[in-house]
C-alpha positions, 0 to 999 in steps of 0.5 A, a space after each residue: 123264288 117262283 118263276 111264274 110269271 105268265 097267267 094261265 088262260 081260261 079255256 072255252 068249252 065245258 067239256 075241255 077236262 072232259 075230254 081229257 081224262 084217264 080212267 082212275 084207280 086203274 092201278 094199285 101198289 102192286 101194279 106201279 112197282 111193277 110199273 118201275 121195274 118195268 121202266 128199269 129192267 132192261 138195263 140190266 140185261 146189257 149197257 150197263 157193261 160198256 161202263 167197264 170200258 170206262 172205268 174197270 170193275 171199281 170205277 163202274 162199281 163206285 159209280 153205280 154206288 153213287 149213281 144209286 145214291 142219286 137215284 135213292 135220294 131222288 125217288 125218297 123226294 118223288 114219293 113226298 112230291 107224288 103224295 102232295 101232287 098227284 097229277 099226271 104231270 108228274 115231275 113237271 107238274 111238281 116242278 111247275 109248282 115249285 119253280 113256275 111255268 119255266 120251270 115245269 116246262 124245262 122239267 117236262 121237255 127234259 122227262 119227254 126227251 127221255 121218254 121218246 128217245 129211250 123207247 126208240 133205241 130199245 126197239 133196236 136192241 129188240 131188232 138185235 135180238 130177235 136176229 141174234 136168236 133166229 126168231 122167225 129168219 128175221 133180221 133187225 130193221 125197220 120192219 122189226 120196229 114198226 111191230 114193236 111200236 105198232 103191237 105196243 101201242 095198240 096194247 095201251 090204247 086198248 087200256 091202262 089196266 091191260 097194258 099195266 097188267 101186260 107189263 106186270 107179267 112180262 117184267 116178272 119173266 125178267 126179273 125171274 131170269 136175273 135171280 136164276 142168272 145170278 145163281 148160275 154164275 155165282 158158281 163160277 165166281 172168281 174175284 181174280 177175274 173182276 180186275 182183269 182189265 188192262 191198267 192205262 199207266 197215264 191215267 191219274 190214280 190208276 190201278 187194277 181196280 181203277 185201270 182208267 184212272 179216278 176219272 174214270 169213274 166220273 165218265 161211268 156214272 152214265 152206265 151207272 145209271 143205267 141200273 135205275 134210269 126211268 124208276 123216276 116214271 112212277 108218279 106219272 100214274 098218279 091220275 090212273 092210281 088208288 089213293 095216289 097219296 099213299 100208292 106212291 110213295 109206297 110203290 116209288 120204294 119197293 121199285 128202288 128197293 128191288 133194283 138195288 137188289 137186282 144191280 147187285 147181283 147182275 154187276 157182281 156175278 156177271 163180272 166175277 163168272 167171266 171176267 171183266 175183260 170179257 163183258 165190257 164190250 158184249 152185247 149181251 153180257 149176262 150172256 157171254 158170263 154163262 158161255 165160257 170159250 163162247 159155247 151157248 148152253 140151255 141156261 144162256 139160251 135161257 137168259 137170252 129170250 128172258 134179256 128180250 123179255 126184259 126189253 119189251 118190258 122197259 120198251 112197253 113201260 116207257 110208251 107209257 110214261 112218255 104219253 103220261 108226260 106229253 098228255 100234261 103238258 098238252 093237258 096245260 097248254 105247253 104244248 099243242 092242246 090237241 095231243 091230249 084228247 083221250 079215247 072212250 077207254 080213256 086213253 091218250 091215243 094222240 099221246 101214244 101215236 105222235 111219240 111212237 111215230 116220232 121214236 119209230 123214225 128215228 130208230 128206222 133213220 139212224 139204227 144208232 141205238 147206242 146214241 139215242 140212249 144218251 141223248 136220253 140220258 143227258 135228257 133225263 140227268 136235267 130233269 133229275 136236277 130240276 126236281 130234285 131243285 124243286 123239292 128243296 124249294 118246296 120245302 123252304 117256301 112251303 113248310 106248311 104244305 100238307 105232305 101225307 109222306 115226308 122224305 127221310 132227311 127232308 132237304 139233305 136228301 134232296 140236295 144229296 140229288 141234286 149235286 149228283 144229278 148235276 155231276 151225272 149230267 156233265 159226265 155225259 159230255 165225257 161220254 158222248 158229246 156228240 148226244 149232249 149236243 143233239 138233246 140241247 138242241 132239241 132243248 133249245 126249239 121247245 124254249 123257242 116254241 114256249 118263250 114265243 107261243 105256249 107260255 101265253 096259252 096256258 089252261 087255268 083249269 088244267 091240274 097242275 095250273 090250278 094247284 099253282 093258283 091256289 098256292 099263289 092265292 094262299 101267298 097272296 092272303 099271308 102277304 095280306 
């Protein structure tokens, strides 16, 4: 059943699209799984390990397991989604089609969330870094911050295909650094070393390997994530690809098929070289699984620079997607039209200052990181839920719709992802319910604002409105 109940406005002025576009076929399939990478890499240079805390070696292990479940699931339901619809929009504009204005804005609101708040907590930890390696006698704070938005955003005004080829290369710094990683601490491999963490004898079912006990599983699902989280954003370069159709889809598979891969390795060899103990609480646990008695060695100094790569990488790529979505949205009329227009080199510049400002501030008011991170999780695990909804609802309202890629197992891949995505995000509350709160909050002022203004407001001729005319009008003539 749609949602669509409100009727999209014309708008005055020919030039309204015009003004309003992105430089097309700036990027192929070799550039978006970059892309993807990019979105995920640094989260597996550090955080990841804190879900040890949570749930030992086999509670964080099962939990990845399934949290790369979900996210396989999803991004095989994205890719058949991404060749049907290839907009800007992304998973709103999907959600849009299949679950109505509502719909596309409950989606949309939960994606910027995840993509305003990430890049804000990222600067910190590149602030952490950059003093924890002695980088020009700097320490981390706002000054650090302001460079980073500041040099990042003025890469993608400059244009979309220097900023995706920028990201393109600073992710294969990374992603070189992981496997050389991987090498090095898999000679110190010891399985001994990966159940080491104390067992919490009250915890139900708890043993060496479950030390805080089944629940404990459950409440590392968000660290779990953190292996994958923003390999979603792919199919929202869909109005800046070649032949999106087929791009996409191919792109969305390599992307998850390398940080399968890469989430292996890391969670493997970092805990079996130190220990799991000894990773749970680092900083940087890659790091500290390379300096036995905390010794640094040319190698660890090595992944140390290559974990700052990682984070500029996801840094960079996730201004990216955050504008992608904030400039459908406006595009649409869900939000203030203004923030779409696009630059001679077609590039959304209000998209890319208005979030920037918006993520510097916090990071430079709060410092908290950690928190914002899962206030971006919680943010992202809605999002994940609703496409994954919309996908179903697609399948069964629309059967005939052309689909030039299909998801292995169709509906049951789909469904797979959304009873994941819904178990993730209560998880969240285990964690940190101070973060649920502060992202329903959020939620709750942007329905405020689409209930009262925008949901009267919307653009007939924007893309997304436009595919749910034409599927409303087809409806219409079967119903006829």
């Amino acid at each position: 059943m749609t949602l669509d109940t409100e009727k999209p406005r014309p708008v005055e002025g020919d030039d309204y699209l015009e003004r309003r576009t992105l430089r097309r076929g700036s990027a192929g399939w070799l550039l978006l799984t970059g892309l993807g990478v990019a979105y995920v890499v640094s989260g597996d240079y550090s955080g990841w390990n804190f879900g040890l805390a949570q749930g030992g070696f086999g509670g964080l292990g099962i939990a990845m397991a399934l949290m790369g479940v979900m996210y396989a699931c999803m991004v095989f339901s994205l890719a058949e989604l991404s060749s049907v619809l290839p907009t800007a929009g992304g998973g709103y504009g999907f959600a849009r089609r299949a679950l109505g204005p509502w719909g596309g804005f409950l989606t949309g609101t939960a994606i910027l969330i995840e993509y305003v708040l990430a890049p804000a907590a990222i600067s910190i930890f590149i602030g952490d870094y950059v003093e924890s390696l002695g980088l020009f006698g700097l320490t981390s704070g706002w000054p650090v911050y302001l460079a980073c938005f500041v040099v990042f955003i003025g890469i993608h005004l400059w244009g979309v295909g220097e900023a995706l080829r920028f990201s393109f290369v600073v992710t294969g710094i990374a992603v070189a650094a992981l496997l050389v990683f991987a090498v090095a601490a898999f000679s110190h491999f010891d399985a001994s070393r990966l159940d080491d963490i104390p067992v919490h004898a009250d915890a139900f079912g708890a043993n060496s390997w479950l030390p805080m006990g089944i629940l404990g599983i459950w409440a590392a699902f968000p660290f779990g994530m953190w292996f994958f989280l923003g390999v979603e954003g792919v199919p929202l370069a869909a109005e800046e690809t070649k032949d999106p159709a087929r791009t996409l889809p191919r792109a969305i598979r390599w992307s998850m098929a390398i940080l399968v891969v890469l989430a292996v390795l890391t969670f493997l060899a970092s805990t079996g070289a130190r220990g799991a103990a000894a990773v749970q609480d680092a900083g940087n646990p890659l790091v500290e699984a390379l300096q036995p008695g905390g010794k640094a060695t040319a190698l660890s100094r090595i992944v140390n620079y290559a974990g700052l790569a990682g984070l500029v990488a996801s840094f960079f790529s996730l201004i990216y997607a955050g504008s992608r979505q904030l400039f459908a949205l406006s595009r649409a009329g869900y939000l203030p039209r203004f923030l779409s227009l696009t630059s001679r080199r077609k590039a959304p510049y209000l998209g890319l200052l208005v979030p920037g400002a918006i993520g510097f501030a916090l990071a430079a008011a709060t410092g908290d990181g950690a928190r914002m991170l899962n206030v971006a999780v919680f943010g992202a695990t809605i999002s994940y839920a609703l496409m994954s909804l919309s996908h179903i609802v697609l399948r069964r309202r629309e059967p005939g719709l052309d689909r030039p890629y299909r998801t292995p197992g169709g509906v049951l891949t789909s469904s797979v992802a959304l009873v994941l995505a819904c178990a993730a995000l209560v998880a969240t509350f285990l964690v940190d319910v101070t973060a649920a709160l502060i992202a329903l909050g959020v939620y709750a002022v942007a329905i405020g604002y689409f209930g009262a203004y925008s949901r009267r407001h919307l653009v007939a001729r924007a893309p997304e409105e436009e595919f749910a005319a034409l599927a409303a009008a087809e409806a219409e003539l079967e119903r006829d």
